[in-house]
Every structure is written in structure tokens, then in C-alpha cells.
C-alpha positions as CSV (number, residue, x, y, z in Angstrom):
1,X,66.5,68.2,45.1
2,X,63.1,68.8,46.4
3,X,61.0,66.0,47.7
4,X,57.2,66.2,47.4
5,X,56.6,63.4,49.1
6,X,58.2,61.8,52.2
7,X,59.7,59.2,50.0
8,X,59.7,59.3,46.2
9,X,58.4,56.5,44.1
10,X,60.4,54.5,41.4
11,X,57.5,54.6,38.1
12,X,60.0,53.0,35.9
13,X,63.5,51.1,35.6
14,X,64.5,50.1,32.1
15,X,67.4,50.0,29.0
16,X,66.6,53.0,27.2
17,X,68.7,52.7,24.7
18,X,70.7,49.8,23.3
19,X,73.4,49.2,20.3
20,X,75.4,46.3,19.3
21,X,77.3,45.0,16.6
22,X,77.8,41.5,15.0
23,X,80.3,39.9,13.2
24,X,81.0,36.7,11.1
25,X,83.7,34.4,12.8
26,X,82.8,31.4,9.4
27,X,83.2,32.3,6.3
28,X,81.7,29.4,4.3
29,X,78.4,31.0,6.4
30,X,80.0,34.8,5.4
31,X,79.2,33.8,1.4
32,X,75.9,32.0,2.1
33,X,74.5,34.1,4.3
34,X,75.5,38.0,4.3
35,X,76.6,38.0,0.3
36,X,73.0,36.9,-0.5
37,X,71.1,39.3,1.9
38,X,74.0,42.2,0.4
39,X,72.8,41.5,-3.3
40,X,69.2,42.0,-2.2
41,X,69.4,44.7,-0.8
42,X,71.5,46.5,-3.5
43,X,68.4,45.9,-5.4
44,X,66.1,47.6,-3.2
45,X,68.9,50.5,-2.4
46,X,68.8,51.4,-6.4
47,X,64.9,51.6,-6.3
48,X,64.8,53.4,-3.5
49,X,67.6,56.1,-5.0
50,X,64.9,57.2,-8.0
51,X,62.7,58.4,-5.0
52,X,62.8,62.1,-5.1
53,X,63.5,64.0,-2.1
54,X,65.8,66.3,-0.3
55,X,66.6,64.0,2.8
56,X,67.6,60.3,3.2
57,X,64.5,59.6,5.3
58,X,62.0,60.7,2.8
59,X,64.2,58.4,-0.1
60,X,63.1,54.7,1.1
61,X,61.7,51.9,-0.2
62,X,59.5,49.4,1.6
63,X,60.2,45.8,1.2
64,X,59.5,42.4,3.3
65,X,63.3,41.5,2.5
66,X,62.9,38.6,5.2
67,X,60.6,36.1,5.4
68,X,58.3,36.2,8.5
69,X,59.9,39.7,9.6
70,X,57.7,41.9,8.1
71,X,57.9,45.3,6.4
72,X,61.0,47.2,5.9
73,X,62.4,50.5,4.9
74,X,65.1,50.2,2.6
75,X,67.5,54.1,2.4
76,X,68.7,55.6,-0.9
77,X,72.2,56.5,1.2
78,X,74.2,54.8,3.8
79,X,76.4,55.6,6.2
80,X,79.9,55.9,7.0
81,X,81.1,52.2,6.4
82,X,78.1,51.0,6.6
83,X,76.2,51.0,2.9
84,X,72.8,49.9,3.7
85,X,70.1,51.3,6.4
86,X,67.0,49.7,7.0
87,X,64.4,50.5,9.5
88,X,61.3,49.1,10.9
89,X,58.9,50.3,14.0
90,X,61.4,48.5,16.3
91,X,64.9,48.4,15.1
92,X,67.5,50.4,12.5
93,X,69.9,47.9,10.9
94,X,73.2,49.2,9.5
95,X,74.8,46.6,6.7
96,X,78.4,46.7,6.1
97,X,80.0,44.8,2.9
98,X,83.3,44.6,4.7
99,X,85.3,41.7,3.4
100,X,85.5,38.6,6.1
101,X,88.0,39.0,8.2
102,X,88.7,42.3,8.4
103,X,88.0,44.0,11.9
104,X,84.5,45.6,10.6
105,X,81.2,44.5,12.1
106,X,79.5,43.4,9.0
107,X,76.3,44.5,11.1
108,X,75.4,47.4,13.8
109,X,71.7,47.3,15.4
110,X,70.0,50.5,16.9
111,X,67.2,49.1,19.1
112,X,64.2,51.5,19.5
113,X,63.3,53.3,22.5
114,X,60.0,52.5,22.8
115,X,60.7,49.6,21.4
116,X,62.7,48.3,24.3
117,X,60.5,49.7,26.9
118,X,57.2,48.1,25.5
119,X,58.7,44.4,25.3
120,X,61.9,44.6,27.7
121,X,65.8,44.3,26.7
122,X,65.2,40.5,26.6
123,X,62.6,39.9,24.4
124,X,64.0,43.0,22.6
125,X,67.3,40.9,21.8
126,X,66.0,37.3,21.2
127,X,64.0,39.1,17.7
128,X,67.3,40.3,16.8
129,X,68.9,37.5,17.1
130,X,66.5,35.4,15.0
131,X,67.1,37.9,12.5
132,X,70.9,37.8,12.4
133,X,70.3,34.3,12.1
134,X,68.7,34.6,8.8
135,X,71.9,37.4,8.1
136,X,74.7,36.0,8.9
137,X,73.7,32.4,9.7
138,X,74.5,31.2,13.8
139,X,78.5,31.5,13.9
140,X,79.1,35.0,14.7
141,X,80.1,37.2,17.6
142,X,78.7,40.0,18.9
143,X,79.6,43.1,21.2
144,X,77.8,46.0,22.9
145,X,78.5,49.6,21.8
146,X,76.4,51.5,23.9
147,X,73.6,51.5,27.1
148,X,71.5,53.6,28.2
149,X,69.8,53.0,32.0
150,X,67.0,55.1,33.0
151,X,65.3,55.6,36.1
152,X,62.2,57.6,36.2
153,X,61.2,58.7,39.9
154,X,58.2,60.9,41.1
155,X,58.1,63.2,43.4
156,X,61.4,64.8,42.9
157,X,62.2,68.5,41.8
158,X,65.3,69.8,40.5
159,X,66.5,72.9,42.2
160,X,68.6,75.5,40.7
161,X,71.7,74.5,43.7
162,X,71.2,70.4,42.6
163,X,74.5,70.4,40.4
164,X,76.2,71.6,43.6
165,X,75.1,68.6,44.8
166,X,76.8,66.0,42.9
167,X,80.3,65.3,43.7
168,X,82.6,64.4,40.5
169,X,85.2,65.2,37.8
170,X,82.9,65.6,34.7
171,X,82.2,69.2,33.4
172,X,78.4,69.8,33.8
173,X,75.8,71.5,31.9
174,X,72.4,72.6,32.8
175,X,69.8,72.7,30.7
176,X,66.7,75.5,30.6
177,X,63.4,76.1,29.2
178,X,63.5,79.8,29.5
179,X,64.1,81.0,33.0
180,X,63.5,77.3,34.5
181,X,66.2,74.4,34.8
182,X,64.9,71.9,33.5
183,X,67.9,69.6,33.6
184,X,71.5,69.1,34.2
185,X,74.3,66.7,32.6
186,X,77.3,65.4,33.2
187,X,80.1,64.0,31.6
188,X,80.1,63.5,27.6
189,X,82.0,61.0,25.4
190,X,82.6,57.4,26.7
191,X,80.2,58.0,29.9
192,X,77.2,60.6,30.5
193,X,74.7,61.0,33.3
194,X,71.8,63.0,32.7
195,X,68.5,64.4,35.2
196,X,66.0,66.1,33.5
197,X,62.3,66.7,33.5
198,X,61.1,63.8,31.8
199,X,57.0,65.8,32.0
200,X,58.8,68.4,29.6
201,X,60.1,66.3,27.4
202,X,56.7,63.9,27.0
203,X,54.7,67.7,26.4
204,X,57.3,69.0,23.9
205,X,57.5,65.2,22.1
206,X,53.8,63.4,21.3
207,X,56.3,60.4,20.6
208,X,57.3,60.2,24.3
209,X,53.2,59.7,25.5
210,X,53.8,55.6,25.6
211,X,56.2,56.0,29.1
212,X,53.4,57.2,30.9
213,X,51.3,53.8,30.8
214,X,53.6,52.5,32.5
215,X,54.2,54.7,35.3
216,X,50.0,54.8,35.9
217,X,50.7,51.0,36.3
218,X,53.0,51.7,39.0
219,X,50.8,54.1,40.7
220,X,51.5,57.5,38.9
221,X,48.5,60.3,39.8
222,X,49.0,62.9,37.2
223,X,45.9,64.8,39.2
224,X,48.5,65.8,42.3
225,X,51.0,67.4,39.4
226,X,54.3,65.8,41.2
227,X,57.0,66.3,38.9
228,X,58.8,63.2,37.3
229,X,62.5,63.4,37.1
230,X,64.4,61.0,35.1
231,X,67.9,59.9,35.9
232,X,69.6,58.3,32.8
233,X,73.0,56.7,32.4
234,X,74.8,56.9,28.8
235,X,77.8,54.2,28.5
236,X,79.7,54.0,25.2
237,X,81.8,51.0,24.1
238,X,85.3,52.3,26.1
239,X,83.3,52.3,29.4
240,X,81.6,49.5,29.0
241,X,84.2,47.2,28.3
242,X,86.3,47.8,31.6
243,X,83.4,46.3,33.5
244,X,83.2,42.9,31.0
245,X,85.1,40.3,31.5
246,X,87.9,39.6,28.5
247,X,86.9,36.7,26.2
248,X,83.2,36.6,27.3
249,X,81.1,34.8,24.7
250,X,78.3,37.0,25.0
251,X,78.6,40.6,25.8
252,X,75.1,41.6,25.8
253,X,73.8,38.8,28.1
254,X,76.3,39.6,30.5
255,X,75.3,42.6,30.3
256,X,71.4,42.5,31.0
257,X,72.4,39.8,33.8
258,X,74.3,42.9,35.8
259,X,71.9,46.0,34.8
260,X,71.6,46.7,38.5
261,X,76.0,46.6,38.8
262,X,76.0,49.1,35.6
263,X,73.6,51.3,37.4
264,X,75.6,51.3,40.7
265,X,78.6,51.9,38.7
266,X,77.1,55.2,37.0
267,X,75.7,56.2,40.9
268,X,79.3,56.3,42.1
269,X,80.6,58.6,39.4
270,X,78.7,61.5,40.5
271,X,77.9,60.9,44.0
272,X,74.6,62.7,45.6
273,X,75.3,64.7,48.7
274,X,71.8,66.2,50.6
275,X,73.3,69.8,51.4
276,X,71.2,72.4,52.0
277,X,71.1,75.8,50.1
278,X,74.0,77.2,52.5
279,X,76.2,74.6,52.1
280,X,76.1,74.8,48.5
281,X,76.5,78.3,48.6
282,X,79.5,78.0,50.7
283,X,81.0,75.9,48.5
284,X,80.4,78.0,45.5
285,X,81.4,81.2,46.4
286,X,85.2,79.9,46.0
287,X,86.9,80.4,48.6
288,X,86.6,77.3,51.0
289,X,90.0,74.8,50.6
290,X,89.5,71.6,49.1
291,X,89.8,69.1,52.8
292,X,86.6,71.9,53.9
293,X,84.4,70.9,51.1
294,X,85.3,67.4,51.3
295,X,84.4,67.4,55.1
296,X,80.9,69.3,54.2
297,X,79.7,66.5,51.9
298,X,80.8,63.7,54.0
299,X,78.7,64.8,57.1
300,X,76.1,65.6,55.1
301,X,76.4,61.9,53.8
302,X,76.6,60.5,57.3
303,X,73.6,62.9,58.3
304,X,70.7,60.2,58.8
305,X,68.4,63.5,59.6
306,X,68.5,63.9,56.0
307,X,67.4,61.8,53.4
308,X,70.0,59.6,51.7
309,X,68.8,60.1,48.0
310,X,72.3,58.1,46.6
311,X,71.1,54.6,48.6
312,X,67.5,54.8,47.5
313,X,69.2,55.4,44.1
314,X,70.9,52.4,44.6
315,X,68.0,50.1,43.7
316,X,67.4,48.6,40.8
317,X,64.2,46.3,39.9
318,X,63.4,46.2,43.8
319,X,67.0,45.2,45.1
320,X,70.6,46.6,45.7
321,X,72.7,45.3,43.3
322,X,76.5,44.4,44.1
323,X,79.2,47.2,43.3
324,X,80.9,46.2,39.9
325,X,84.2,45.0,39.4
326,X,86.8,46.9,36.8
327,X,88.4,44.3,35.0
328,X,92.0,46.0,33.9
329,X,93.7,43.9,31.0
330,X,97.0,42.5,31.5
331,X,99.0,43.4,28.4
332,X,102.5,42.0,26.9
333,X,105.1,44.8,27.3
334,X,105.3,46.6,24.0
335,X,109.0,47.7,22.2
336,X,107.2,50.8,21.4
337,X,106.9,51.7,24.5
338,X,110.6,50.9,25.9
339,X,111.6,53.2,22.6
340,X,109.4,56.1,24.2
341,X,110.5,55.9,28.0
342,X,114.0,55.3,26.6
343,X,113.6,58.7,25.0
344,X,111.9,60.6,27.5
345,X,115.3,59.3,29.8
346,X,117.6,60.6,27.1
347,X,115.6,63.8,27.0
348,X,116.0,65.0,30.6
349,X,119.7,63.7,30.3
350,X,120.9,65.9,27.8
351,X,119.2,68.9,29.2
352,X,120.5,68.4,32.8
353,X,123.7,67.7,31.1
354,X,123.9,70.4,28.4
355,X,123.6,68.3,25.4
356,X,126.8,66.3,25.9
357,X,126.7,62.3,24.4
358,X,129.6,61.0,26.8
359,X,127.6,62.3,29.7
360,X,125.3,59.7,29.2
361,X,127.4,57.5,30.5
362,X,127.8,59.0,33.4
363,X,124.1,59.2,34.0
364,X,124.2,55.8,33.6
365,X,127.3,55.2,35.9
366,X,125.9,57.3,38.4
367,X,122.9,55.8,38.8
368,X,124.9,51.7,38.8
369,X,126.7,53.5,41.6
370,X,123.7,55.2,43.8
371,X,122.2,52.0,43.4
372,X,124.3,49.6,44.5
373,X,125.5,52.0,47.5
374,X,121.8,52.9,48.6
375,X,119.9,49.6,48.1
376,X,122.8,47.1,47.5
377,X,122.2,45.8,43.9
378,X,122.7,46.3,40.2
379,X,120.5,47.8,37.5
380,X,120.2,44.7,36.0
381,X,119.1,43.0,39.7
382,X,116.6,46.0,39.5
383,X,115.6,45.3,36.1
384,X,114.9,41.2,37.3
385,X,113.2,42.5,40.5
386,X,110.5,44.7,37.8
387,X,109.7,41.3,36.1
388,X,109.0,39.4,39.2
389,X,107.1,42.4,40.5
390,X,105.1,42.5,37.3
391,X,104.1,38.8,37.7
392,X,103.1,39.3,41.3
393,X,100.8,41.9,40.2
394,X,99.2,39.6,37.3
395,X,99.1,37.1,39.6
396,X,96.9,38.6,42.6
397,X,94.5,40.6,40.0
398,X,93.3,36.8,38.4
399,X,92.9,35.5,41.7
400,X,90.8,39.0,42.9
401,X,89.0,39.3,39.8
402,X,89.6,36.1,37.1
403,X,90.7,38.3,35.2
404,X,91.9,36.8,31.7
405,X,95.8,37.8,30.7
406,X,97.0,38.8,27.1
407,X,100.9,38.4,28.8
408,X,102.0,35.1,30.8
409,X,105.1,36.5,32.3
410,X,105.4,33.1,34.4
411,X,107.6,31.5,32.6
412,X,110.2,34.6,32.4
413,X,109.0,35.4,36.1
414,X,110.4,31.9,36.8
415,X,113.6,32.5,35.7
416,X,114.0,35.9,36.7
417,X,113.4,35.0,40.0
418,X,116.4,32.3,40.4
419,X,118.6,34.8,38.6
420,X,118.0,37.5,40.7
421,X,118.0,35.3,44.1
422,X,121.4,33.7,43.3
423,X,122.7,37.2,42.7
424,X,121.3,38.6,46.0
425,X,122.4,35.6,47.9
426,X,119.0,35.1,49.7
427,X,115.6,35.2,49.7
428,X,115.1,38.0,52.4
429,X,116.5,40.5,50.2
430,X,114.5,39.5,47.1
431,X,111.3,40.2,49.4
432,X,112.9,43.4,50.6
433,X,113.6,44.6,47.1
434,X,110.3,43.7,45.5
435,X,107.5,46.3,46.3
436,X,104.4,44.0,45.6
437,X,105.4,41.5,48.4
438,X,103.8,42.6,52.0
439,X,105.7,41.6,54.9
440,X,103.3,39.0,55.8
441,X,103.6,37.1,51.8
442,X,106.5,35.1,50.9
443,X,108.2,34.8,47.0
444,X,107.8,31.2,47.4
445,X,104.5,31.6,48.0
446,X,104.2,32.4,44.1
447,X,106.4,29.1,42.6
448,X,104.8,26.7,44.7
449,X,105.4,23.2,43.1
450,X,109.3,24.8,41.4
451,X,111.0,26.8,44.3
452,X,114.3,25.5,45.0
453,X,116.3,27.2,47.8
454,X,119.5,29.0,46.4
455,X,122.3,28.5,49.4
């Protein structure tokens, strides 16, 4: 990166882009509610069809299909599942005529750009609601499918050596306006990060001119020609959900109450280090060892002589935000699976025993036998031990995180654990033989008010 100023200067911090979905949970309101609005618009679909044109957005047909909302287009086409698209200056709707119950969104709202950057993601999402309201009524539920933070800073230049820069696992791609990087991306699918030239893109797209009002607010001088870069996050529906809470009532409003955790979340999949020129060189000419580059980006991270571009990154609306917390679901064990390992187990077998049934057995025999002369216990003790292991596990991730559980294995943890202590005689070798339990913790620890001491 190349600084033009000591310090660059944050013009703008906002949701670029926003998509959720919503769903009836009642379906007395279902009929009354998003049958009626269904049959409207069916109407308007048909009159818009006997437009002619060649593309779905010339074939519309404009209509104030809701009282106090104003004037909407209504498509000739659909799309996908959904079979009605209507548009106004701020939002797309997608309507669905999925039956209640099934797993189908009945609706999917695209919030515009501009849209959310003129008003803000709050105001944004209270019109929406009030017009879900008058579609499906007030008992539905809603989830987020996609986000899009951006950060627009001036005073920052992409070089030709920046992807070099970033440390992370994502493929990246740079992006050129003839012999001039103009930007570079990384990752794709579920999670993206982009940093491009957002002056290029306002030239090439008259639509774009609205950002810079409020980046003179903030003290942009388009007279000293200091570039502005933008640094945008893309999360889809599979990221975001492994940083929401299970069972949360609102998605979205968690959501815009941690912006700042999201955006700290993106920052630490593609880590900024400031090496200089040689460094990056160095490590692309291919043939430094993997600890060596590792050790050249962490001193130039601890290298105050440089500037730390990641922790002024780290601000969002005018504070550091805390680091985000990955909320993993606890799952029932599935049959499906067992079948699979069981398999893969009976796999290796034959082919380390030429194909021969009976030698399963043997396998099987042979492993009773290691196990009981090695660690003193029986595959079944061992099978016990995994359960009460499991639980332990559940157990400390709800107390780190309050994380919600599909599985209770308490109850089978419970009597697991009395099985397997009478059959090991004592408690000292049920905390030797389960993994999760440091030396410091205790089983009884985990059946506080039901532990009985087997003699």
C-alpha cells in the first residue's frame, strides 16, 4: 500500500449490501395475508407479460399494489422459485407461492445500495418491515442471506506487490484497467474480500456519484487527487451463520448490533502485513521455506517503525470492536454417519487383509487385545469413555460461548459414566482415560448434585 498522507482518513463505514428472507410461522395469517397480495399480483404479472420487449426489465408494469408504499414495478418473468419480482427506487422483492410449511421463504428482499447508504441499515430495515407487515401479517421469521461491509479510506494506493501483502488461504485475483491494478480480491463463494479503486468505479458508473457526498462531509478534497480505496467484505448465508447465535429471534438485529465484530471477523481472514518491496519479492520468488515467510510477516507485524494498516483497519464507526465468537452447533450423532466410518473401517480391513471376511475378526480381536494390554480396558469401556468425552466437550462450549445444543447427551453421559467407573474400578482411571479432562478438572466436577462414589 502506499500512503499519501501520514495517516489515512476513514470517508465512509457502511452495509453496502443487504439480503434477507422471511417466512410465515401462522398460517391462518399465511391465507389472509400472502394469498391475497399473491392474487394481486398475478394480476399485475399478466398485464405486464403483453408488454413487448426482449428483456425482463423492459416488460413491467407499474402499480401502487400497497397502500401508503408508493409505486411499484411489477416483472413479466420471475425467478427461480420465486414467481413474482417487484422493484422500487429502494428495494427488489422476490414473492414465492410456496405452500405454508414447507422450508421456502415465501419472501427474499434485495435492499439497494444507495438505498442503504442514503438512510442507513436501520431505517433501511424498519420500511421493510412495515411492509412485510402488510405481506405476511406480524407472525413470521426472518433470516439474513448476505452482507456486505464497506470501508472507504483516502489516502491509500494500491501497489502492484499489495496482494503479497495479505496473508491467507483464499485464491486471489487482481483486477486491471489496462496496464494499472486497479484492484485485488479474495476468496469467492460463502466469504469475499475485495480492495479496489472505488474513484474508478464512480468515473466508469454515473450511478455511483451519490458516495461522494458523503465523503466531502467527512473532509474529502477532491482538488489534492488522493486516491480512495475501498475495502469491502462479502458474507453469504454459510458464513454468516457460524457467528449467530442458534435460535436467535432476530437475525438481522443481531446482526447490525455487531457490524464492528463482522468487520473484525473479515480483517482476520486476510491479515495485512507492511513488507516492503524486498520482502515481498523474497517471498515470491519461491524458494524461501514456509517457518521463513512466517517469520518475515510477523516482524514486520511487530515493527512499530511501520505503520500498522490491520489495527487502524480495525475500527469501525470510531471504536474497536470485540473479536467475534464462532458459535459451532452441537449435533445428535447421526446412523448415517456410523454406516460411513463403519465402512471406511471395513475398507482398510480387507485390503490390509486381502479380502478375507473371517479376518475381520481378527481385526477386531486384535485390537480387544492391544487395548486392554496397552491402556487396560475394553472397546466397549472405550466406546463409554467417547460418550462421556463428548458431553464434556458440549458441556465447556455452552459455558464459553452459550451456545444452544441440538443433542443433550447428559442423560446418556450420566449413565455412561457409572457404567464405565464400575468397570474401571475408580475414578482416577476414568480421568486418565478421558482426553477432555485436564489434570487440574475432576469428572465429578460435571454431575454435581448425582455423583455417587463407586467403591
Amino acid at each position: 500500500m502506499k500512503f499519501q498522507f501520514d495517516k489515512p482518513k476513514i470517508l465512509s463505514q457502511h452495509v453496502d449490501t443487504l439480503v434477507a428472507t422471511f417466512k410465515s410461522v401462522d398460517e391462518h395469517e399465511y391465507n389472509k395475508y400472502i394469498i391475497k397480495t399473491l392474487s394481486m399480483l398475478e394480476d399485475f404479472k399478466i398485464d405486464a407479460q403483453n408488454v413487448e420487449g426482449f428483456s425482463n426489465k423492459s416488460r413491467f408494469c407499474k402499480c401502487e399494489p400497497f397502500d401508503g408504499f408508493g409505486t411499484f414495478k411489477v416483472f413479466a418473468q420471475g425467478m427461480g422459485a420465486y414467481r413474482y419480482i417487484l422493484e422500487n427506487q429502494d428495494v427488489m422483492i422476490f414473492l414465492s407461492n410456496a405452500k405454508f410449511g414447507t422450508d421456502m421463504p415465501q419472501i427474499k428482499v434485495e435492499f439497494r445500495a444507495h438505498y442503504l447508504f442514503a438512510v442507513g441499515q436501520n431505517k433501511a430495515y424498519e420500511y421493510v418491515l412495515k411492509l412485510i407487515d402488510v405481506l405476511l401479517g406480524c407472525k413470521y421469521e426472518s433470516s439474513i442471506q448476505r452482507l456486505d461491509l464497506a470501508t472507504d479510506i483516502w489516502g491509500v494506493k494500491l501497489e502492484y506487490l499489495d496482494a503479497m501483502r495479505f496473508q491467507n488461504s483464499f485464491k486471489n485475483s487482481n483486477y486491471r484497467q489496462g496496464s494499472k491494478q486497479t484492484g485485488i480480491s479474495f476468496g469467492g463463494g460463502s466469504f469475499m474480500f475485495r480492495i479496489y479503486d472505488k474513484l474508478i468505479e464512480i468515473k466508469n458508473s454515473h450511478s455511483k456519484h451519490y458516495v461522494k457526498t458523503k465523503w466531502i462531509v467527512n473532509g474529502y478534497d477532491e482538488a489534492l487527487n488522493y486516491n480512495v480505496t475501498r475495502f469491502e467484505a462479502q458474507f453469504r448465508r454459510t458464513e454468516l451463520k457460524k457467528y449467530i447465535p442458534q435460535h436467535t429471534s432476530n437475525e438481522i438485529a443481531y446482526v447490525f448490533n455487531h457490524l464492528g465484530n463482522f468487520w473484525i471477523k473479515a480483517l482476520q481472514k486476510i491479515k495485512y502485513a507492511p513488507l516492503t518491496n524486498d520482502e515481498c519479492l523474497r517471498i515470491a520468488d519461491g524458494t524461501l521455506k514456509a517457518d521463513s515467510k512466517r517469520q518475515i510477516f510477523n516482524r514486520a507485524r511487530k515493527n512499530e517503525d511501520r505503520f500498522q494498516f490491520q489495527k487502524f483497519l480495525y475500527h469501525w464507526d470510531n471504536s474497536i470492536s470485540d473479536f467475534p465468537i464462532e458459535y459451532k452447533t452441537i449435533q445428535a450423532p447421526k446412523i448415517e454417519v456410523a454406516k460411513r466410518m463403519l465402512k471406511g473401517f471395513i475398507a482398510t480391513a480387507y485390503k490390509a487383509v486381502d479380502g478375507n471376511p473371517r479376518a475381520l475378526t481378527d481385526v477386531l480381536i486384535g485390537m480387544q487385545t492391544d487395548m486392554y494390554k496397552f491402556e487396560q480396558k475394553t472397546l466397549h469401556d472405550y466406546g463409554l469413555s467417547k460418550i462421556i468425552d463428548s458431553f464434556i466437550k458440549q458441556e465447556k462450549m455452552k459455558n464459553k460461548v452459550g451456545v444452544q445444543v441440538d443433542f443433550d447427551y447428559s442423560l446418556i453421559a450420566h449413565d455412561a459414566y457409572f457404567k464405565l467407573a464400575e468397570s474401571l474400578g475408580s475414578i482416577d482411571a476414568i480421568n486418565k482415560f478421558i482426553p477432555s479432562i485436564n489434570q487440574s478438572e475432576s469428572i465429578e466436577d460435571y454431575f454435581p448434585k448425582t455423583y455417587e462414589k463407586v467403591s
